[in-house]
N, C-alpha and C positions, 0 to 999 in steps of 0.2 A: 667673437661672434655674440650676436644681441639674443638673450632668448625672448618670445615674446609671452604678455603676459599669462595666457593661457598654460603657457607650461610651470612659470613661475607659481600661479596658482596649485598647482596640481604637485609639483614638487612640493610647498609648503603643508601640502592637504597630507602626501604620503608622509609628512616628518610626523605629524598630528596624530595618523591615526597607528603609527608605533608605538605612543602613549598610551599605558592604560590609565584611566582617570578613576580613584577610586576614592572612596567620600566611607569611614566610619563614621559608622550612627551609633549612639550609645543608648537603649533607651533604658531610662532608669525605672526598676521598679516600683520605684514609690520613692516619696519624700520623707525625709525625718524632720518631723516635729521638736524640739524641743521647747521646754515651758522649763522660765527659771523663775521658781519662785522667793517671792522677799518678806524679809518679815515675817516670817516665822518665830513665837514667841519663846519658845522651847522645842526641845529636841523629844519628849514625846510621845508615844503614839505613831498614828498613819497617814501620811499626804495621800487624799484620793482627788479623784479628777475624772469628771465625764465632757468626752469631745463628742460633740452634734453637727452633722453634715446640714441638717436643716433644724427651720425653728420647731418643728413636732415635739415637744416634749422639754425642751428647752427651759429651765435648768434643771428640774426636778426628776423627771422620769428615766430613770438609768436606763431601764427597758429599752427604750427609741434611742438611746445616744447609741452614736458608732462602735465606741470602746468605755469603760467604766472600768476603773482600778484604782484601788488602794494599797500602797509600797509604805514597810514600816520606817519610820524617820532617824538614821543613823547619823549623817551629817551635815551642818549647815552649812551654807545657802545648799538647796535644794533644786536639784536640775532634773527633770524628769525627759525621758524621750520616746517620741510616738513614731513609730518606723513603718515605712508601708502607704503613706497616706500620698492620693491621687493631688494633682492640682486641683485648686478648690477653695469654693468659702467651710468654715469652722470659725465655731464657737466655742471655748473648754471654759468649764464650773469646776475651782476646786475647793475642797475643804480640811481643816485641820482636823484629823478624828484624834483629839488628843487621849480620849478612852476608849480608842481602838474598839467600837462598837460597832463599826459599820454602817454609823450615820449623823448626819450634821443634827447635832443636840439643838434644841431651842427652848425659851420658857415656854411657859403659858398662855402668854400675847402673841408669839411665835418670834421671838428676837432671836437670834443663833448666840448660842451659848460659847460656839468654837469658831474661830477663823474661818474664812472662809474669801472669796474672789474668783474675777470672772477678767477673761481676755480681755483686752482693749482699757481693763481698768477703768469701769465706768463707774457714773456719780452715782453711789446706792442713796436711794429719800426714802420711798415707801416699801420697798420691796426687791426683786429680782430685775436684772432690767433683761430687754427683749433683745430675745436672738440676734438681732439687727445690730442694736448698740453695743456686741460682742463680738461682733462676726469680725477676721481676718483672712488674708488670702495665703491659704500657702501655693509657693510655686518653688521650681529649681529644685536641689540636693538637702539643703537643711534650710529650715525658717525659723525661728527662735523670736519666741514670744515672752514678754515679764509680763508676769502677775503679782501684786501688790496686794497681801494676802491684810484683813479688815478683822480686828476684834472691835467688838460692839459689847458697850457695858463693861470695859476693865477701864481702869484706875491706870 
């Protein structure tokens, strides 16, 4: 006996909705950042580093940046990680406080007297460069950025 298409449908329909079709979603709290930094000339003192969601205040003002921390320097290479962080553009500033003072020394002229580097590893000439020429996207579970940390005025 033929059955016709209508039951056939309706047959295949009942097999279907026996399935329950279930889809885990995972959504992650936030992303981790890591920032590996290079070239560190010595062990030290404090790696500090401020991350900026925008260019507000962008390198200087710890105040406006997202998070601002300095971790004392135990061993090298140096891998710091920022936990928590949404998808997004970011910018991080870091510096070497190798006299653990709580801030990037400079002379007179204003040259940084200590280490220092910014994301994306841009070309330093006169100054800091802009939020922009910093900026990187974090997205997914971890994103991992190197920084290429700049003494100025050592031999």
């Amino acid at each position: 006996m033929m059955k016709t298409p209508g039951k056939i449908i309706v047959a295949i329909a009942s097999i279907f909705s026996s399935f329950t079709l279930t889809q885990t979603v995972r959504a992650v709290p936030g992303s981790q950042l890591n920032l590996q930094i290079e070239g560190i000339t010595n062990p030290r003192g404090n790696i500090c580093f401020t991350i900026f969601s925008r260019s507000d205040g962008f390198p200087r003002d710890g105040a406006k940046a997202l998070k601002a921390e300095c971790s004392p320097l135990e061993n090298l290479p140096v891998t710091l990680s920022i936990n928590g962080l949404n998808a997004g553009n970011y910018a991080v500033a870091v510096f070497h406080d190798e006299n653990a003072d709580g801030q990037l020394n400079t002379n007179a002229v204003g040259i940084p007297q200590e280490g220092f580097g910014f994301s994306n590893n841009p070309r330093i000439l006169t100054g800091a460069p802009k939020f922009s020429e910093a900026t990187f996207f974090v997205a997914g579970q971890t994103t991992t950025v190197r920084i290429a940390m700049k003494y100025l005025l050592r031999l």
